[in-house]
C-alpha positions in Angstrom: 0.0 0.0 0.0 1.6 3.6 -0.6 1.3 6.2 1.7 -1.5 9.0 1.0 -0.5 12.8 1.0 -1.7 14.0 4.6 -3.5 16.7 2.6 -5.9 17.6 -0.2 -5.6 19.2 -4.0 -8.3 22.0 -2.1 -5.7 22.6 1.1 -2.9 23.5 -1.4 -4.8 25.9 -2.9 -5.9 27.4 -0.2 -2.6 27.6 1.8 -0.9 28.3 -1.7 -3.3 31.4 -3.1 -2.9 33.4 -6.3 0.1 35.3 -4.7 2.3 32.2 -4.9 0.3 30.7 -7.9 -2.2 30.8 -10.6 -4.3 28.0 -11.1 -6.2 27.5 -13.9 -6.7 24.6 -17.0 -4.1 26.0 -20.1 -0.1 26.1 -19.9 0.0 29.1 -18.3 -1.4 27.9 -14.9 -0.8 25.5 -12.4 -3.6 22.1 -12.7 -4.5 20.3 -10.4 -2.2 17.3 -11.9 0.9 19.1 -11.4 -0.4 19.4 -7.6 -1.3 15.7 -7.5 2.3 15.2 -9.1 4.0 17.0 -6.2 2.6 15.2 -3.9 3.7 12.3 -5.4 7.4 13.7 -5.2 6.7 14.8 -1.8 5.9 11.4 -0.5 8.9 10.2 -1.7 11.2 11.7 1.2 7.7 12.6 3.7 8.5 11.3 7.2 5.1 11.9 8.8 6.9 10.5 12.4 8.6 13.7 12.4 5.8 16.4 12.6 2.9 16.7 14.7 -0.4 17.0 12.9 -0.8 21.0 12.3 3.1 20.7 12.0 3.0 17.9 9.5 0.2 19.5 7.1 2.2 22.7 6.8 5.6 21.0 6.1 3.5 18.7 3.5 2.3 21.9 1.9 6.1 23.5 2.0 7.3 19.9 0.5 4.5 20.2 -2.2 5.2 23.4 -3.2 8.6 23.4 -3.7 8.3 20.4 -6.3 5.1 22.5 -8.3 8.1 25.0 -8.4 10.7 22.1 -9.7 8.6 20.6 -11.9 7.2 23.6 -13.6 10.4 25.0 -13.9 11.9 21.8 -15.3 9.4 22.4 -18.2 9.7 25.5 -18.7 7.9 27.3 -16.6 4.5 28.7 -17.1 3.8 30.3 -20.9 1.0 29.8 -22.9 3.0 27.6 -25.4 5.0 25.6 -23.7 9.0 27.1 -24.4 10.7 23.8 -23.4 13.2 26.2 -21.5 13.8 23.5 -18.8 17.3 22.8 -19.0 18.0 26.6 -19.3 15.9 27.5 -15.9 18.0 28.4 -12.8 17.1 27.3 -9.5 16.3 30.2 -7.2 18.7 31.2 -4.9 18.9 33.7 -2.1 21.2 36.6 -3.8 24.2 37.3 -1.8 25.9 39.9 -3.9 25.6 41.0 -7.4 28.0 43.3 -9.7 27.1 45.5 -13.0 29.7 45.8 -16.0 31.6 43.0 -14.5 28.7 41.0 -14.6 29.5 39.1 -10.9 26.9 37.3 -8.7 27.3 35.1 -5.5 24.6 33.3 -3.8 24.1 32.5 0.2 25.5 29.4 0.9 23.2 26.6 2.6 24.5 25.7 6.0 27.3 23.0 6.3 24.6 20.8 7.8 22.3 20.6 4.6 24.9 21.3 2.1 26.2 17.8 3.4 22.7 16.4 3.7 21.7 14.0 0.6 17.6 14.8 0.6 17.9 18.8 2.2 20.5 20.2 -0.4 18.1 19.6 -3.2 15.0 21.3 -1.2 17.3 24.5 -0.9 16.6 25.7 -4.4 13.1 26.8 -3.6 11.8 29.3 -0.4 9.6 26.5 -0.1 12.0 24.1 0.7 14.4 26.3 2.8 11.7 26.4 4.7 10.9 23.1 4.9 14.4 22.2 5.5 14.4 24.8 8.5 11.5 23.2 10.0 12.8 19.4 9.5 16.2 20.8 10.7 14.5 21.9 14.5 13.0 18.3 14.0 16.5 16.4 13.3 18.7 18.0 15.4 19.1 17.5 18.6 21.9 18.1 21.8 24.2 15.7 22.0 26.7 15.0 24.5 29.1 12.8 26.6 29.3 12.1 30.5 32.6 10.5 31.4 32.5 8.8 34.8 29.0 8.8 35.5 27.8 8.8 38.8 24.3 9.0 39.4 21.7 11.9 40.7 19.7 13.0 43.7 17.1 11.8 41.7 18.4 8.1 41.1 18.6 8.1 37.4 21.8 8.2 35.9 22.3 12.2 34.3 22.0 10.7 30.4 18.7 9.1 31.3 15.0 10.8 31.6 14.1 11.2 35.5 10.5 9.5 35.7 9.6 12.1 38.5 8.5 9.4 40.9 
């Protein structure tokens, strides 16, 4: 059995309104089959262990959006006649510096975290997915420590392990 999107075609569009798309039936527009299509991408890295529910939705809907933006952009974009300008589209970046006659640009780097990270260096080319990745990153990362010589509490429980408050 494959896993279901943990949201609708409807709560796309209305998380995703006509100021980050336009929806419609030609070329030009987003349909409802490139939706269904990012969702299909989506669920191929969606850990749904790793969100709560109103948490979850929202990083679906990040996830989703950022492959509309992939996909549409690996055709193309959106025209009226379809261009077939895929392999000539650039990912969007965040602009770190740009020059004039010299013609010079330099773009933030990701973090060292998800520029080394296999499934969040691809999500960085959207704002959708940075923001995705943000969120997955407050959900993946986590303090980490050693204790040398243990000894153990007041409370009983050695210092690594949760105290049961009994």
């Amino acid at each position: 059995m494959s896993a279901q999107a943990p949201v609708a075609v409807a709560d796309f569009k209305a998380r995703w309104g006509p100021r980050h798309f336009r929806y419609g039936a030609g070329f030009d527009a987003i349909q409802d089959a490139d939706i269904l299509e990012a969702f299909t991408d989506a669920l191929d890295i969606w850990n749904p262990a790793l969100f709560d529910t109103p948490t979850g939705a929202e990083a679906f809907l990040l996830l989703a959006a950022h492959y509309v933006r992939e996909n549409i952009q690996a055709t193309g974009g959106l025209a009226a006649t379809p261009e077939g300008l895929g392999v000539e589209s650039q990912s969007e970046q965040t602009l770190a510096s740009a020059g004039a006659n010299g013609v010079s640009q330099a773009f933030v780097e990701p973090p060292p975290r998800v520029k080394n990270h296999p499934i969040f260096l691809p999500l960085w080319n959207t704002p959708y997915g940075q923001k995705y990745v943000r969120m997955a990153l407050l959900m993946t990362t986590g303090a980490v420590g050693s204790v040398s010589n243990p000894v153990e509490c007041d409370t009983g429980a050695l210092p690594w392990m949760p105290y049961s408050g009994t």
